[in-house]
SESE-516270 format. One record per residue (C-alpha): x, y, z. Coordinates in Angstrom, 1 decimal, m for minus. Example, Ala and Ser with C-alpha at 12.3 -4.5 7.8 and 13.67 -1.06 7.14 Angstrom:
% SESE-516270
(node (12.3, m4.5, 7.8))
(node (13.7, m1.1, 7.1))
% end
This chain:
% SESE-516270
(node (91.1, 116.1, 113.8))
(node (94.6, 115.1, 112.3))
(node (95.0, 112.9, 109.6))
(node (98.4, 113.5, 108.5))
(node (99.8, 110.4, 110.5))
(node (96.4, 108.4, 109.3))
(node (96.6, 108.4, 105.7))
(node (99.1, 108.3, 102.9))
(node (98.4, 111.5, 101.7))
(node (99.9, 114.2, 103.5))
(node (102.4, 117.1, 103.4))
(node (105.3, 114.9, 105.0))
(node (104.8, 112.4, 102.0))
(node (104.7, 115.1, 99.5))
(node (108.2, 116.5, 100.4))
(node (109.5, 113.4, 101.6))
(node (109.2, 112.5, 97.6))
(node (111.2, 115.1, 96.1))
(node (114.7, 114.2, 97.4))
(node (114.0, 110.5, 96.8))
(node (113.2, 111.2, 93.5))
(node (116.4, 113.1, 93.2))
(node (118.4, 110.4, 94.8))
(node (116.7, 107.5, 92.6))
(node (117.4, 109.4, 89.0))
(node (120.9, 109.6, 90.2))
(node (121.5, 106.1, 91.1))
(node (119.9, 105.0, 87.8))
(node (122.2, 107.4, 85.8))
(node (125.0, 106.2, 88.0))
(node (124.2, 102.3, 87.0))
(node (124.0, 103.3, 83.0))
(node (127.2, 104.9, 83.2))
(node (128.6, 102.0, 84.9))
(node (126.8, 99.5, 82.1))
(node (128.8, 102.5, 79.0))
(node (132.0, 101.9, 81.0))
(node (132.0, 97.9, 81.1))
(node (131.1, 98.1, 77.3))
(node (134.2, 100.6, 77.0))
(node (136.6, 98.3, 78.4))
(node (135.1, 95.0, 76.6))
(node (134.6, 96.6, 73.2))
(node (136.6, 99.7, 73.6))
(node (133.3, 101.3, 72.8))
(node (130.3, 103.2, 74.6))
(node (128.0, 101.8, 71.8))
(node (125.2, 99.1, 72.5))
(node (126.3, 95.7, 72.6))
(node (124.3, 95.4, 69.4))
(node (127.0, 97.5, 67.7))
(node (129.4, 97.2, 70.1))
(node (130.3, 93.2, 70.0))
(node (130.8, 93.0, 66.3))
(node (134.8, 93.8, 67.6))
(node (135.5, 90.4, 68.7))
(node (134.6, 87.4, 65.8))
(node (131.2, 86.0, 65.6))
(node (132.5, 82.6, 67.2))
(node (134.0, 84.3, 70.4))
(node (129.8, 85.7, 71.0))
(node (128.3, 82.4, 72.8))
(node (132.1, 82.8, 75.1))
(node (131.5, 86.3, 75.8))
(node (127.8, 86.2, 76.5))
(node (128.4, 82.6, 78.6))
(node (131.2, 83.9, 80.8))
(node (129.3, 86.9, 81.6))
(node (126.5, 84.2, 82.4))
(node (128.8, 82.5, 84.4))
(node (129.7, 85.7, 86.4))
(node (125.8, 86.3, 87.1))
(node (125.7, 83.4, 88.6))
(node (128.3, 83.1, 91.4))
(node (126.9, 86.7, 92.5))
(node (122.7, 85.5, 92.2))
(node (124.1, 82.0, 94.1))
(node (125.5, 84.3, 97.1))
(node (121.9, 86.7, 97.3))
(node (119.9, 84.0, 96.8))
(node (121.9, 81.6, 99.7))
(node (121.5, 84.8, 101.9))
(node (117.4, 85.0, 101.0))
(node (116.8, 81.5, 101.7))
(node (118.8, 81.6, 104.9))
(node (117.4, 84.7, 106.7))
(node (114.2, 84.4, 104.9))
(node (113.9, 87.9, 102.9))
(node (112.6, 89.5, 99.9))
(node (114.5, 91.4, 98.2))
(node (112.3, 92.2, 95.0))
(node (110.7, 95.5, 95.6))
(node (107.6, 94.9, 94.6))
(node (107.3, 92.2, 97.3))
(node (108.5, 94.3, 99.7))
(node (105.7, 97.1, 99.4))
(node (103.2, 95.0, 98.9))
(node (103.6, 93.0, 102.3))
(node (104.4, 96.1, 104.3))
(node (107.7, 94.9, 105.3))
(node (110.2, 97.5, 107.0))
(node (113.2, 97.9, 103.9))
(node (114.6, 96.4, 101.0))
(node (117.7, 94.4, 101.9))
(node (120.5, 95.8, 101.4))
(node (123.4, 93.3, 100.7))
(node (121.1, 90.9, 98.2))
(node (119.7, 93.8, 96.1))
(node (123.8, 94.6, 95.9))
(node (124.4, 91.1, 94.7))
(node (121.4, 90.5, 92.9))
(node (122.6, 94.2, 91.1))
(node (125.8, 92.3, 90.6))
(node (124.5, 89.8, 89.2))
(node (122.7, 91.9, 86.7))
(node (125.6, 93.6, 85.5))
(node (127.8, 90.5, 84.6))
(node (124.6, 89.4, 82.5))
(node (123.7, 92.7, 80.9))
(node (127.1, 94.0, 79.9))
(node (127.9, 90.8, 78.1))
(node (124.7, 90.9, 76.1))
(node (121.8, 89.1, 77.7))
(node (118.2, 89.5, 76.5))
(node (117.6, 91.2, 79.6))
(node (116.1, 94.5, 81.1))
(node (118.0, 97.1, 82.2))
(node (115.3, 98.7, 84.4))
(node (114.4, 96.0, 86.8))
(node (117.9, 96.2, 88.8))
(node (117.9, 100.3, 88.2))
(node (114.1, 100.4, 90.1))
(node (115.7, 97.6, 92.6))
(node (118.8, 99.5, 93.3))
(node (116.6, 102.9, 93.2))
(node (114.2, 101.5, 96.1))
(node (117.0, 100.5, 98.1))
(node (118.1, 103.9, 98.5))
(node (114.7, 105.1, 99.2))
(node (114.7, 102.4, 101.6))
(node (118.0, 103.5, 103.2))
(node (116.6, 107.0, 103.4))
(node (113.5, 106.1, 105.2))
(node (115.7, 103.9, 107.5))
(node (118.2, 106.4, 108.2))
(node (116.7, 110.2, 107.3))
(node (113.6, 110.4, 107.3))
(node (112.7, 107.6, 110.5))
(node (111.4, 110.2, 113.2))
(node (108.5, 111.3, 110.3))
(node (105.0, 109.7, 110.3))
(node (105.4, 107.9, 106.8))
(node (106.1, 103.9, 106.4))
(node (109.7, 102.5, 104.9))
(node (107.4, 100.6, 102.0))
(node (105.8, 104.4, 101.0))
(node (109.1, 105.8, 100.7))
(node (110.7, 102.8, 98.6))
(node (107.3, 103.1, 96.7))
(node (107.9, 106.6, 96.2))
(node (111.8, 105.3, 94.8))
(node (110.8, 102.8, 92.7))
(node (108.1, 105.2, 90.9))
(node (111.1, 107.6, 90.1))
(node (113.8, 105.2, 89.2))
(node (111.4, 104.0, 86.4))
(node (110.3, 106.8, 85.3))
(node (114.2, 108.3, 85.0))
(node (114.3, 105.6, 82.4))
(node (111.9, 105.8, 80.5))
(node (111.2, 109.7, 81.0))
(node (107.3, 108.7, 82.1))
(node (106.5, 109.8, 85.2))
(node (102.9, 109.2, 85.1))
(node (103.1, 105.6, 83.9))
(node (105.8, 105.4, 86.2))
(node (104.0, 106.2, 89.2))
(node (100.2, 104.2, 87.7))
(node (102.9, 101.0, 87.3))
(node (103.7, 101.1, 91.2))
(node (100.5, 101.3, 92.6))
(node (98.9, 99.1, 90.0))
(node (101.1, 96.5, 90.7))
(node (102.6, 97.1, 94.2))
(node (99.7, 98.4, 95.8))
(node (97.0, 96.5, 93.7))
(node (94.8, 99.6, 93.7))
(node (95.4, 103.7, 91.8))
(node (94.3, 105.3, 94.9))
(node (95.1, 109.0, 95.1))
(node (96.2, 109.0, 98.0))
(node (99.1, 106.8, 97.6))
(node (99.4, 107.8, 94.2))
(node (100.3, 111.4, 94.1))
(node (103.3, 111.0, 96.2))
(node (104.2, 108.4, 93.5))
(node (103.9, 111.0, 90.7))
(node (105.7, 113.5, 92.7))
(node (108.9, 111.7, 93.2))
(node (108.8, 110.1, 89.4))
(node (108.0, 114.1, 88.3))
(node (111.5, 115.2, 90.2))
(node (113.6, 112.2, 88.4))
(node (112.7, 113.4, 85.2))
(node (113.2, 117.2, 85.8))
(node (116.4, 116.0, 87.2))
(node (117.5, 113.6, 84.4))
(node (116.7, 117.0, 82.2))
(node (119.0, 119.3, 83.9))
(node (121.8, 116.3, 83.7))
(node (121.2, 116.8, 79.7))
(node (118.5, 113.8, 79.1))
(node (116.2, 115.9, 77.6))
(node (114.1, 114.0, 74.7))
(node (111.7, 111.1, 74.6))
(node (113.6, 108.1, 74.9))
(node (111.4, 106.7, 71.7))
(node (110.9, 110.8, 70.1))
(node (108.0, 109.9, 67.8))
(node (106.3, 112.7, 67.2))
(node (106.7, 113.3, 63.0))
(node (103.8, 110.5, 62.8))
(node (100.5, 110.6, 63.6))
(node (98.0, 107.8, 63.8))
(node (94.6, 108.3, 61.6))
(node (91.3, 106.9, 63.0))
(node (90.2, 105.4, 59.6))
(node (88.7, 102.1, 59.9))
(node (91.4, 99.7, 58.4))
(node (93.4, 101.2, 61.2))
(node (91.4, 100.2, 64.0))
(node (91.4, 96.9, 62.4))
(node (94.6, 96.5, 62.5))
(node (95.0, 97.9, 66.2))
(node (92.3, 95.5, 67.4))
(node (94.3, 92.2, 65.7))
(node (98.0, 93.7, 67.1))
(node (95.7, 94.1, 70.3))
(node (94.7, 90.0, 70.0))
(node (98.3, 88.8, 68.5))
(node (99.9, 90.9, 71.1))
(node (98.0, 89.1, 74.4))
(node (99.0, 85.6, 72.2))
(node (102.5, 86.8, 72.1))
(node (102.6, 88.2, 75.4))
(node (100.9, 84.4, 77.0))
(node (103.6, 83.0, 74.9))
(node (106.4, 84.7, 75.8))
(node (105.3, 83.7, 79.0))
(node (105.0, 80.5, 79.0))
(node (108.2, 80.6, 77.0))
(node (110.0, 81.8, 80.5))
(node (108.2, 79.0, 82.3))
(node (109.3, 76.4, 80.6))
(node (112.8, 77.7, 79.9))
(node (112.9, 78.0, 83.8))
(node (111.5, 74.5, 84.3))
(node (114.1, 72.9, 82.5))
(node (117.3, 75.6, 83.8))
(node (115.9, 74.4, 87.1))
(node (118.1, 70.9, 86.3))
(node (120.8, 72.7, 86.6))
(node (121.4, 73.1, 90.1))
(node (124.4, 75.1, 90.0))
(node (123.6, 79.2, 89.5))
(node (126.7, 80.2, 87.5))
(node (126.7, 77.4, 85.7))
(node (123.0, 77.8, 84.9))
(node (123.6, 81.7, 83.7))
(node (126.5, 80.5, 81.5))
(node (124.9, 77.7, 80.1))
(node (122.1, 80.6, 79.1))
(node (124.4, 83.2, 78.0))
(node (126.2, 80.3, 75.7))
(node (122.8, 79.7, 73.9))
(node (122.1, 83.8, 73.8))
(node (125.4, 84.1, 72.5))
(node (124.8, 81.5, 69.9))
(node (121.4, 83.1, 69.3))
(node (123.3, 86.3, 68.2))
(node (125.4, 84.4, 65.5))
(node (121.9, 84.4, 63.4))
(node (121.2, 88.4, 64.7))
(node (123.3, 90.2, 67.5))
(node (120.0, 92.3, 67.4))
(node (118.9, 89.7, 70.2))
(node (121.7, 90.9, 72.5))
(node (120.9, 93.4, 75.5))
(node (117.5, 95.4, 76.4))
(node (116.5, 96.2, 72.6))
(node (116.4, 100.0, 72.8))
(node (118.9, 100.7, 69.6))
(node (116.8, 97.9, 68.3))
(node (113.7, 99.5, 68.5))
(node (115.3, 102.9, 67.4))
(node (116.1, 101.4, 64.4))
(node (112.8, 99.8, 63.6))
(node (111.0, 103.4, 64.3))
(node (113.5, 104.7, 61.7))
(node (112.2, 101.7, 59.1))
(node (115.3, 99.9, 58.9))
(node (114.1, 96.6, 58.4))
(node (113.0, 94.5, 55.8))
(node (109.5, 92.2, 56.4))
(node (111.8, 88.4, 56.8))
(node (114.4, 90.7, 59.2))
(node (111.4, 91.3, 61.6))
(node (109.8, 88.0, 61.5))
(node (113.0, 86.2, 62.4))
(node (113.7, 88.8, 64.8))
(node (110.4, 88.7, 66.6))
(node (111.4, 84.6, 66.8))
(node (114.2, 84.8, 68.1))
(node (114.3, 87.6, 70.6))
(node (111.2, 86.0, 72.5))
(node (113.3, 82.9, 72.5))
(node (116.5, 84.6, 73.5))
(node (114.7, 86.6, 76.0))
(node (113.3, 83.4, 77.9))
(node (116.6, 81.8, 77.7))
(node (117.7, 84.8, 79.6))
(node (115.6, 85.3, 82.1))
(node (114.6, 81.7, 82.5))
(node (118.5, 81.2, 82.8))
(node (118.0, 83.4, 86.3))
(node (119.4, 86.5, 84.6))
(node (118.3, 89.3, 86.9))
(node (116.9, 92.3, 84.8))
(node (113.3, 93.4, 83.4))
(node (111.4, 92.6, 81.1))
(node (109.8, 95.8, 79.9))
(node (112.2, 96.9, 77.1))
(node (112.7, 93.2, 75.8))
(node (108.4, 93.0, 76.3))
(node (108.6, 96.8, 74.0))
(node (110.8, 95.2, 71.1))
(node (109.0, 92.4, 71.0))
(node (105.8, 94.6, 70.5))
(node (107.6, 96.9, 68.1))
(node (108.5, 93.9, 65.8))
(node (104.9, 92.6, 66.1))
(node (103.1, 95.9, 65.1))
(node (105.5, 96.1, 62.2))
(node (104.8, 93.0, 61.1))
(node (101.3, 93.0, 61.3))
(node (101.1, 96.5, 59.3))
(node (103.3, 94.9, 56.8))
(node (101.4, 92.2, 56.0))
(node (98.4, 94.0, 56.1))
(node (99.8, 96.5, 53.1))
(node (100.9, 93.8, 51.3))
(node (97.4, 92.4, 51.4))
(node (96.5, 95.4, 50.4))
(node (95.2, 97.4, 52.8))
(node (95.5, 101.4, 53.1))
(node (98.4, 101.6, 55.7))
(node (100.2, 105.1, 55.3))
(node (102.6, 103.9, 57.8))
(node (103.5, 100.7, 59.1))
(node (105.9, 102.2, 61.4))
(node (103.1, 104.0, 63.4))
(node (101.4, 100.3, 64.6))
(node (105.4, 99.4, 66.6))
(node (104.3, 102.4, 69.1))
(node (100.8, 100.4, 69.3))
(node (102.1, 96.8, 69.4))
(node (105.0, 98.0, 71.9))
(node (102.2, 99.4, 74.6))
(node (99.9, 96.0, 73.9))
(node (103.1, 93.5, 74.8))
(node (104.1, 95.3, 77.4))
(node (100.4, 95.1, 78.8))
(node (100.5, 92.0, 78.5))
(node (103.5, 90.8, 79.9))
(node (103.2, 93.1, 82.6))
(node (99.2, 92.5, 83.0))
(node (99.6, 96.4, 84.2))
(node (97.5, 97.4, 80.8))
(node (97.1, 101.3, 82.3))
(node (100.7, 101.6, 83.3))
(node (101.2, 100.5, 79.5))
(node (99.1, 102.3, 77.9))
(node (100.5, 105.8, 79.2))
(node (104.3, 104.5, 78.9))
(node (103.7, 104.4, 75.5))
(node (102.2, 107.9, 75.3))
(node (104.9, 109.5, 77.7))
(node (107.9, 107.9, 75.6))
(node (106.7, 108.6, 72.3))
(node (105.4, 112.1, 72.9))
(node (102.8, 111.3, 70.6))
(node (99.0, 111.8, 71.9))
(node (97.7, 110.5, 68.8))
(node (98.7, 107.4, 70.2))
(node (96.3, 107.3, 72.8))
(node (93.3, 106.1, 71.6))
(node (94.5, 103.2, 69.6))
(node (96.9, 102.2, 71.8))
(node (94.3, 101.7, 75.1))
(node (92.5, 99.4, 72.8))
(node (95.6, 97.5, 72.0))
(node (96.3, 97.1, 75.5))
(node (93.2, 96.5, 76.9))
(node (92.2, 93.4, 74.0))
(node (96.0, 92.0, 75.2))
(node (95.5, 92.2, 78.8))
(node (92.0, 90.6, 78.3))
(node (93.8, 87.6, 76.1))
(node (96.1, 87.0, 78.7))
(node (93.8, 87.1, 81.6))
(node (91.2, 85.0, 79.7))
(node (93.9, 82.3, 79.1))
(node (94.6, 82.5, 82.9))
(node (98.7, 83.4, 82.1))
(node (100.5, 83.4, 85.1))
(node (102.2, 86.8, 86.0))
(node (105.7, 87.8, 85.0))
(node (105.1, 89.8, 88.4))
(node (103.8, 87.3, 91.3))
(node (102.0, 90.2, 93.2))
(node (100.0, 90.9, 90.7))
(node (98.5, 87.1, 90.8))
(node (97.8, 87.6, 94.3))
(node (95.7, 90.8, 93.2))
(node (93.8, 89.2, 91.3))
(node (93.6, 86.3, 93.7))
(node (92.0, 88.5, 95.9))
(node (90.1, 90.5, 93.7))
(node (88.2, 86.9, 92.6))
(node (87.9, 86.1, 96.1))
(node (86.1, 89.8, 96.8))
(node (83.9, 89.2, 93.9))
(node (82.6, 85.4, 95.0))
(node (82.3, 87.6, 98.9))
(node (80.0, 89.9, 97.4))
(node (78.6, 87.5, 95.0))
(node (78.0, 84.5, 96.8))
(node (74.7, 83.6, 98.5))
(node (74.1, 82.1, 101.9))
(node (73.2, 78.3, 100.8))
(node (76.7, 77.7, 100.1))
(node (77.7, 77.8, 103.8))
(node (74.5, 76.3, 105.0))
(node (75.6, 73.4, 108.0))
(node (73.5, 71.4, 110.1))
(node (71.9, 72.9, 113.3))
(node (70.5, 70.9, 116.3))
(node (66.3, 71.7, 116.1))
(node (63.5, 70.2, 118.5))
(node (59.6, 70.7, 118.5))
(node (58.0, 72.6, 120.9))
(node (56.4, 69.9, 123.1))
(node (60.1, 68.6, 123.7))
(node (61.2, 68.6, 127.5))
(node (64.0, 71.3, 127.7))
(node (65.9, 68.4, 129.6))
(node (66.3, 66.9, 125.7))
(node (66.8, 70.6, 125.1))
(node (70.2, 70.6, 127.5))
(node (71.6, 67.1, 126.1))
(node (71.7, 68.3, 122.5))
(node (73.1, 71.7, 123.8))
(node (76.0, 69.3, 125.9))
(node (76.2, 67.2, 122.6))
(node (76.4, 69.8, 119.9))
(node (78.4, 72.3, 121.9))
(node (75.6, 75.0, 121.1))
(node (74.2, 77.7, 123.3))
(node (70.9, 77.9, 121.1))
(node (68.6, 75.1, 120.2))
(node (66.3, 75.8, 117.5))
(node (62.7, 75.5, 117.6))
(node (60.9, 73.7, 114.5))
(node (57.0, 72.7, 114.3))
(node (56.1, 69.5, 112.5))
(node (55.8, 70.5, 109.0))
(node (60.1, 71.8, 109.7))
(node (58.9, 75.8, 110.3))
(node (60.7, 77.6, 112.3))
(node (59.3, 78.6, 115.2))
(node (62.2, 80.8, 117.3))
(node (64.5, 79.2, 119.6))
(node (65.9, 78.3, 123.0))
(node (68.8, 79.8, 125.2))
(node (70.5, 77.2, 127.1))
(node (71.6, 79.6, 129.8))
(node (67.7, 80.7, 129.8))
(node (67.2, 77.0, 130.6))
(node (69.6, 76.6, 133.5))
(node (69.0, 79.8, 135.3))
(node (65.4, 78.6, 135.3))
(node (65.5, 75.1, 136.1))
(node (67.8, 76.6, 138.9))
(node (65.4, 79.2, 140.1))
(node (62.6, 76.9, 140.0))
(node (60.4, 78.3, 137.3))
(node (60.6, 75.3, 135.2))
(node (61.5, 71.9, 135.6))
(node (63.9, 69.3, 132.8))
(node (60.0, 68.2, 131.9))
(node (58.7, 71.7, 131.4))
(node (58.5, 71.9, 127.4))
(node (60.5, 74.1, 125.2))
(node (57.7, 76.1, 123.8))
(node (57.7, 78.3, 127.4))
(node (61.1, 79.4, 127.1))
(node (60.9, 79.9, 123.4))
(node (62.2, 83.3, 121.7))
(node (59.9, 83.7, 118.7))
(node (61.4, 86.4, 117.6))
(node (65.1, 85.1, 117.1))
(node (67.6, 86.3, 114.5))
(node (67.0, 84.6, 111.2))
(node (68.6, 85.2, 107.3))
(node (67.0, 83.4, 104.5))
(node (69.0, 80.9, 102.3))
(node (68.9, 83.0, 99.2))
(node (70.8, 86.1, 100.6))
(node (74.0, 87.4, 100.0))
(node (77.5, 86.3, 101.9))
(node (77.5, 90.4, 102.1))
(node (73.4, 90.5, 103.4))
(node (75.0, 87.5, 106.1))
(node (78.0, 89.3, 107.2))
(node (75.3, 92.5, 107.8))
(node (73.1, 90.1, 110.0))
(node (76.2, 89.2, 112.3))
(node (77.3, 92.4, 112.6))
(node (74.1, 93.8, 114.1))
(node (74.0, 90.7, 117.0))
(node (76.7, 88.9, 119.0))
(node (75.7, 85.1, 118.1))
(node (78.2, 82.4, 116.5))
(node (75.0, 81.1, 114.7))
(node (72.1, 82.0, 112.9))
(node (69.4, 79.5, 111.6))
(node (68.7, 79.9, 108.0))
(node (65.1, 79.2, 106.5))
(node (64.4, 78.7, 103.0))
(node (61.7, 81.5, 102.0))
(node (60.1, 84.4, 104.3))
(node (56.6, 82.4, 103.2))
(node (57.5, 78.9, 104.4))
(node (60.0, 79.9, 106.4))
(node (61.2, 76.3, 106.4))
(node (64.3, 75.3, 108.7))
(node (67.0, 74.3, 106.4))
(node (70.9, 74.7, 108.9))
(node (72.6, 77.0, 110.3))
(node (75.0, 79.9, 109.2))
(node (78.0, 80.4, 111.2))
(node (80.4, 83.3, 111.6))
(node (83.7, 81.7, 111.6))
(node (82.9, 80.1, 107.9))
(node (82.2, 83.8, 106.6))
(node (85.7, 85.0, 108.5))
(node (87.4, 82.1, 106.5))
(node (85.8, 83.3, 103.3))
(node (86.7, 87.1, 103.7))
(node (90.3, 86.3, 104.7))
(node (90.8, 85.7, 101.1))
(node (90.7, 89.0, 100.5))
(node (91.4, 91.1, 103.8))
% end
């Protein structure tokens, strides 16, 4: 038997990944060349705009970053007027995740657009999330236009896209393909994953033949000691991270609730790149992603008061940013702000005096515990951090980092900087109250007579209730079996009985029955083996004690949750 067209795991998936992840490292090279060209012409330099600004005085900053807000704005007003009109999605994540047939082609443009203006004039803003947008447009265009006649869906191939254009910027495939189907997919399955991994495996080899060699953080001169003051201080970076991460957060959601009153977009993005720009008088290490930032802070080029005013005001310029409507990510501002935190932390702790050899070492850890956070993706972070720091002493202390973060954030119910991922979990807790929940919870009333009842009584609470079955009780509220109504009628018709014959001679003692205790799961079992709409439901197998009736449709309405 085939299985090829069946399941995403087949040959056709497995080559189909290779050229997409070819064509998806070279659109996100193609978009960071374009980013070092804009800076060339603003600042006459290919530096970050970290460096890069100081050419133009500090008062002209809030102007620059505004106008480029401004900019942003006119070209996210036209995507968004085009979404809201034919009623798409453009994110890719969205996309995948309801099955839909492509990315859209003329918002991701404008929303890329938009990105551009905002980055290149120094927002707090990602650089990756319009390089994986842009990347699974192409994959989408590909499985539109080349590879349409093959037995593989649009959303695989723009899955496949996406996993390579992150991981050709941050040189981690693995992550890079564990982020997609994490978040995307809301499951690591193998067989959607491996085609993932694939495609993010050929971006890298090709971003290394184009000369982009090393680990984007190359962090491999340290290594992390398992001593017990430093698993103490991974497991608080781990806690402070999740707080960080819920309040960076909430952070975005208020600075969005209150952008919101601003009804025009460009004047919106301005109004946030004026306050970015003004931001950057106090530090222009708030401006942009944060990589050179976090470059420098691996080297140790910080003092303690520099960090703790950094940490401040890069959360606070990065939700002015994005809740400005900036389009970008959040996973290298989410990575700074770790990389300040660990520091931090460590640096207290040594001037407390604790044994830290290296307070650098805990910026890796805090970097992978933010990122969880923020991104509630805590494998995907956890392995980033180990891919871009080439470091596998990292390992151990960094899942426990992100795995206390995630569990802050989830325990203090943040919403997602990712709305998928809130309906994973939305039906992941639905799944669990499914399997979880017992029958008594669904229990509604069902029409019961005694046996010495005529079955004409039988037929008018049939007529009334709408029921084909009419259970049977005995005094004491047993069950006893019940009746079929079209038993009734075919036997009042042929004579047999008469509307005064009692119930108990037409009786079926040994009707279908669950008990209120069981499971929604046990209940779901019990329909499946029979083709009734009802089943009574007794209290104990002893008593045996009528108590409702169970219906199918309220168990459909329950598992839809989750289906």
């Amino acid at each position: 038997m085939s299985t090829g067209s069946k399941h995403a795991l087949n040959w056709t998936s497995l080559l189909v990944a290779i050229p997409v992840g070819l064509a998806a490292s070279l659109v996100t090279l193609g978009f960071r060349l374009l980013i070092e060209g804009i800076n060339l012409l603003m600042f006459g330099s290919r530096q970050d705009v970290t460096q890069a600004i100081g050419v133009w005085p500090w008062y002209t900053w809030p102007l620059i970053v505004g106008g480029g807000g401004i900019l942003a704005g006119f070209f996210l007003r036209y995507a968004t007027a085009i979404e809201q009109k034919a009623t798409v999605r453009t994110d890719y994540l969205e996309v995948i995740n309801a099955r839909l047939d492509a990315v859209p082609t003329k918002t991701s443009l404008f929303r890329a657009l938009s990105s551009i203006a905002s980055i290149s004039s120094g927002a707090s803003i990602g650089k990756e999330g319009p390089m994986v947008q842009l990347s699974a447009l192409v994959g989408s265009l590909m499985g539109r236009f080349c590879f349409k006649n093959l037995p593989l869906k649009n959303t695989d191939v723009v899955a496949m896209a996406a996993a390579a254009g992150l991981s050709s910027v941050y040189h981690a495939p693995l992550a890079s393909a564990i982020f997609v189907a994490e978040i995307a997919f809301g499951i690591s399955a193998l067989q959607r994953l491996i085609p993932l991994i694939i495609s993010a495996g050929v971006a890298v080899l090709t971003m290394s033949a184009l000369g982009y060699r090393s680990a984007i953080y190359p962090f491999a001169h340290a290594q992390f000691a398992l001593t017990p003051e430093n698993m103490l201080l991974t497991v608080l970076i781990g806690l402070l991270a999740g707080l960080a991460g819920w309040m960076l957060i909430w952070l975005i959601a208020q600075s969005r609730k209150r952008f919101s009153r601003v009804k025009s977009l460009p004047l919106r993005l301005g109004l946030g790149g004026v306050m970015v720009g003004v931001l950057a008088i106090g530090s222009t290490k708030v401006l942009g992603n944060g990589y050179e930032v976090i470059v420098e802070i691996m080297a140790g080029s910080f003092m303690l008061k520099g960090l703790i005013a950094l940490l401040l005001l890069k959360m606070l310029a990065t939700a002015i940013s994005v809740g400005s409507n900036a389009v970008g990510g959040l996973f290298t501002p989410s990575l700074l702000t770790g990389a300040l935190l660990g520091v931090v932390v460590a640096s207290l702790a040594a001037l407390a005096g604790l044994p830290v050899d290296n307070a650098v070492i805990f910026a890796a850890v805090g970097m992978g515990a933010v990122l969880a956070s923020v991104s509630q993706a805590p494998l995907m972070a956890m392995l980033m951090v180990l891919e871009m720091t080439l470091n596998s002493s990292l390992l151990f202390p960094t899942m426990i980092a992100c795995v206390l973060a995630f569990m802050v954030v989830y325990r203090l119910q943040s919403s997602s900087t990712y709305p998928v991922i809130q309906r994973h979990f939305s039906r992941s807790d639905a799944k669990f109250d499914f399997d979880n929940g017992i029958i008594s919870q669904f229990i509604v009333s069902g029409a019961a007579l005694q046996p010495q009842d005529p079955v004409g009584k039988a037929l008018a609470v049939s007529s009334l209730k709408r029921e084909r079955f009419v259970y049977v009780i005995n005094e004491t509220g047993q069950f006893m079996g019940a009746v079929s109504i079209h038993d009734i009628s075919r036997k009042v018709l042929d004579k047999e009985i008469t509307l005064n014959s009692p119930i108990s001679c037409v009786t079926d003692e040994n009707f279908p029955y669950i008990f209120e205790n069981q499971t929604i799961t046990e209940g779901w079992e019990a329909f499946a083996r029979v083709t009734l709409e009802r089943l009574p439901v007794l209290n104990n197998p002893v008593e045996r004690k009528f108590l409702g009736a169970l219906t199918k449709t309220s168990l459909i309405q329950k598992a839809k949750d989750f289906l």
